[in-house]
Structures are given as C-alpha cells and as structure tokens.
C-alpha positions as CSV (number, residue, x, y, z in Angstrom):
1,X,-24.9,12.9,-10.5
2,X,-21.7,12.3,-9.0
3,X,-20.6,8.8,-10.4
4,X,-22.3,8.5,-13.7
5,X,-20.4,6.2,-15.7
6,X,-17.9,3.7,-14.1
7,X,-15.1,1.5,-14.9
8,X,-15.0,-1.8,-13.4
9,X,-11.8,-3.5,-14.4
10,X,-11.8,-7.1,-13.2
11,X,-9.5,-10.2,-13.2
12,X,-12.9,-12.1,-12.3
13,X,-10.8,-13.0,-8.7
14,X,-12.3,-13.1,-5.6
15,X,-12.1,-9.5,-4.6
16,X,-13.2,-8.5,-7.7
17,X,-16.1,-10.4,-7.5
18,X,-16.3,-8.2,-3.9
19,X,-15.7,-5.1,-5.7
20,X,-18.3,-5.6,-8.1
21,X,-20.5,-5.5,-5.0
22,X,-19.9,-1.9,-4.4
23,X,-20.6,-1.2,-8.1
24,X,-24.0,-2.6,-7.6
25,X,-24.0,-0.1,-4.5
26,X,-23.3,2.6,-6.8
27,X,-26.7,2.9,-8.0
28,X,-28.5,4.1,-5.1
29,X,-25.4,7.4,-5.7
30,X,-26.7,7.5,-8.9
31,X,-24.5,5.3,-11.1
32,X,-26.4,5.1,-14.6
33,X,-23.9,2.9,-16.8
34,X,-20.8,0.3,-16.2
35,X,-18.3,-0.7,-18.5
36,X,-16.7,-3.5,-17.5
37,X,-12.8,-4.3,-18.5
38,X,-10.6,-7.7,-18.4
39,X,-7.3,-7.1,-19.5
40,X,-5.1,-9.7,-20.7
41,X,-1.2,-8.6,-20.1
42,X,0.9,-9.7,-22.0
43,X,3.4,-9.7,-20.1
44,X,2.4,-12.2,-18.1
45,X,2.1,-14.6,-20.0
46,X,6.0,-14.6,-20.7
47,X,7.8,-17.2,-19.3
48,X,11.3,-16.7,-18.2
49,X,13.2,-18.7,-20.7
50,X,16.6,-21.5,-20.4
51,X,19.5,-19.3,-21.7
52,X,19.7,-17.8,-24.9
53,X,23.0,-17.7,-26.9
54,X,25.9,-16.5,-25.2
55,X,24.1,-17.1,-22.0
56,X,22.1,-14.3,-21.8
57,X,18.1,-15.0,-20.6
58,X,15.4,-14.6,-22.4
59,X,12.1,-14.8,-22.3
60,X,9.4,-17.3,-24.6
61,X,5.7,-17.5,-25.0
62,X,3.7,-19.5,-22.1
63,X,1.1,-19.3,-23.9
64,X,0.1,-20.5,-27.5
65,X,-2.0,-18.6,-29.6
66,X,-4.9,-21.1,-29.1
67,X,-4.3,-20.9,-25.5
68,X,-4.8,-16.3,-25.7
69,X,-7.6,-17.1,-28.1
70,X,-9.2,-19.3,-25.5
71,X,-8.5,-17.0,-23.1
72,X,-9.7,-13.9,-24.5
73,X,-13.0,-16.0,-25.2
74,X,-13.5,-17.1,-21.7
75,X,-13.0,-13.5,-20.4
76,X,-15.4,-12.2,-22.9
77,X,-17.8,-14.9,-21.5
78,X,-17.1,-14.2,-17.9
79,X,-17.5,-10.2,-18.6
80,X,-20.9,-10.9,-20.2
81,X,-22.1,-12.4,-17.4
82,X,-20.6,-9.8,-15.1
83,X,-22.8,-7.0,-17.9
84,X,-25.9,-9.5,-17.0
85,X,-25.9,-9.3,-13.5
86,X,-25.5,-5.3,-13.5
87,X,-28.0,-5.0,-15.9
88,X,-30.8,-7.1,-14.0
89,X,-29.9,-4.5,-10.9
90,X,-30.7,-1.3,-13.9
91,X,-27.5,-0.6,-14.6
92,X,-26.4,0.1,-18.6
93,X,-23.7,-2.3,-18.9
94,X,-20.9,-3.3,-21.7
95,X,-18.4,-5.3,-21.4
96,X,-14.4,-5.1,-23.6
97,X,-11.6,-7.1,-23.3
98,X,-8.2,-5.5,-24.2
99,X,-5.0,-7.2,-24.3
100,X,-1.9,-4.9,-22.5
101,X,-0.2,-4.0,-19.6
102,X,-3.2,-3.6,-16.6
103,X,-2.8,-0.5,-15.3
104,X,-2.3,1.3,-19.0
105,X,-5.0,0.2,-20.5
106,X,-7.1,0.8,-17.6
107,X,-6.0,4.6,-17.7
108,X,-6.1,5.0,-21.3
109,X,-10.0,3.6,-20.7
110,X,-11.1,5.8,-18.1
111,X,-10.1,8.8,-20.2
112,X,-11.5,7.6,-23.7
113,X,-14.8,6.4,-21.9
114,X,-14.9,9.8,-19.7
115,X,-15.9,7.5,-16.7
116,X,-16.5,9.6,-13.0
117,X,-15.6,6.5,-11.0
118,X,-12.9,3.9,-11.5
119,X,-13.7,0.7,-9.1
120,X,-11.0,-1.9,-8.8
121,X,-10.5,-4.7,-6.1
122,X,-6.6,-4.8,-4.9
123,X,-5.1,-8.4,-4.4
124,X,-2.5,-7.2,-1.9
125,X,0.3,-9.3,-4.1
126,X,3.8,-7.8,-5.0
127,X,6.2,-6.3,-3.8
128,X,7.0,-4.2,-0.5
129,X,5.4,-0.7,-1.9
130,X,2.6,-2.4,-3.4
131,X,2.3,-4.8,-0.9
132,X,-1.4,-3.2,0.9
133,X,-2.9,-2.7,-2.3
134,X,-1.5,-4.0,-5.3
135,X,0.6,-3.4,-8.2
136,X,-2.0,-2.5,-10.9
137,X,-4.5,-0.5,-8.3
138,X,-1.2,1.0,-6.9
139,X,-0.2,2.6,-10.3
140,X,-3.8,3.2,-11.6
141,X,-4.2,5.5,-8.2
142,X,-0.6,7.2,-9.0
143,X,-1.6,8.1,-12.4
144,X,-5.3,8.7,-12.5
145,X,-7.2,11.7,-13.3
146,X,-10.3,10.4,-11.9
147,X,-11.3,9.4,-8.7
148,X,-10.4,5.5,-7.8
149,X,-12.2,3.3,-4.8
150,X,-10.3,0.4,-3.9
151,X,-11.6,-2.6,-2.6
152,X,-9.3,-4.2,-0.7
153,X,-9.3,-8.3,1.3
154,X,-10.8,-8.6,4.5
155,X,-8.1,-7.8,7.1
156,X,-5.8,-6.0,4.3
C-alpha cells in the first residue's frame, strides 16, 4: 500500500480544513492510519519589542504563559476532533501537539513516525519565493525525504 501512514499537519485554517478533505480521500489509495500535528512556533508568538538599551531592538513575549497553555489546550481539543472525524471515515487516527519552528518539527515527525505521505494545505502568505505556496509547505517540500501533496486556495 502506497500511502500507509500519513502526516497531517494543520493550523486548523481554512485550507487545512480543505486538505484534510484529501486525507479522507486517501483511504480509498489505501491510507490505514493518520497522525495529525498542530504546531505551536514559538516564534511567532514574539513580538517585536520598543528598544532595548543602547537602542538596539528586541524582541518580548506576546504571549503569557496562560495564554500558550490555553493555546496548546485548544489545539489539543481542535486535533481531537480532527482524530474523530478521520476515525468515523476508518482511519487510525492520533493526534500531538508540539511546540517549534513549523516546518522542523514537521520534518523531524515524518521521519520518527516513518509516514509515506505528508499532506499539508499552503496559505499562499509570505514572501516573493514563497508566495504560491507558503513558507512552511515551501521548506517542508525542500527538505523532505518523503513524498508531500500540497493543497493549495482556490485560484492559487
């Protein structure tokens, strides 16, 4: 069976709710099991600071640790219900949430899990080389070792 195993890595947006579509799709090509993946980057959530000493900018929290902790609890709510709704279709389904940069902890998934298919929708955001598909699909196609379908916007 060709696509086995798959990672779905979502930010529970609109195309990835579109991309998990062609997960579900996936079982008729014999897709057995999905693990599902929010990641929470850090990064991110850094807010560009007022000037530091000497005048030099820095960068503070956005976020209090409540505010990650609430976070991390509505993904993990949100990624259950994502492992609900694969499972009533008969897909095997888990769901982790990891905080990092995107795209690293996505590859550092795919190989730990030994998935055969990574799915992923693109938001089209960034800047001019990642403008068509993304920054985070962009670089998780560059670097990946297994095979990547990107779901991209209507008219993108």
């Amino acid at each position: 069976m060709l696509f086995q195993r798959i990672l779905f890595p979502t930010d529970f947006s609109d195309i990835s709710k579109k991309a998990a579509d062609y997960v579900l799709r996936l079982k008729d090509a014999g897709a057995q099991e999905v693990i599902i993946l929010h990641v929470i980057d850090m990064g991110a959530m850094l807010a560009p600071a007022s000037p530091a000493f000497f005048g030099a900018v820095g960068t503070t929290p956005a976020l209090t640790q409540d505010a990650i902790d609430e976070w991390r609890e509505s993904a993990t709510e949100e990624s259950g219900r994502l492992a609900d709704r694969f499972e009533e279709a008969g897909l095997s389904a888990r769901a982790t949430v990891e905080m990092g940069d995107p795209a690293d902890v996505v590859l550092r998934t795919a190989t730990a899990e030994d998935v055969s298919l990574i799915v992923l929708g693109a938001t089209g955001k960034g800047h001019l080389a990642e403008l068509v598909l993304g920054s985070v699909s962009d670089e998780v196609i560059r670097k990946s070792h297994r095979p990547v379908l990107v779901v991209k916007p209507d008219g993108v």
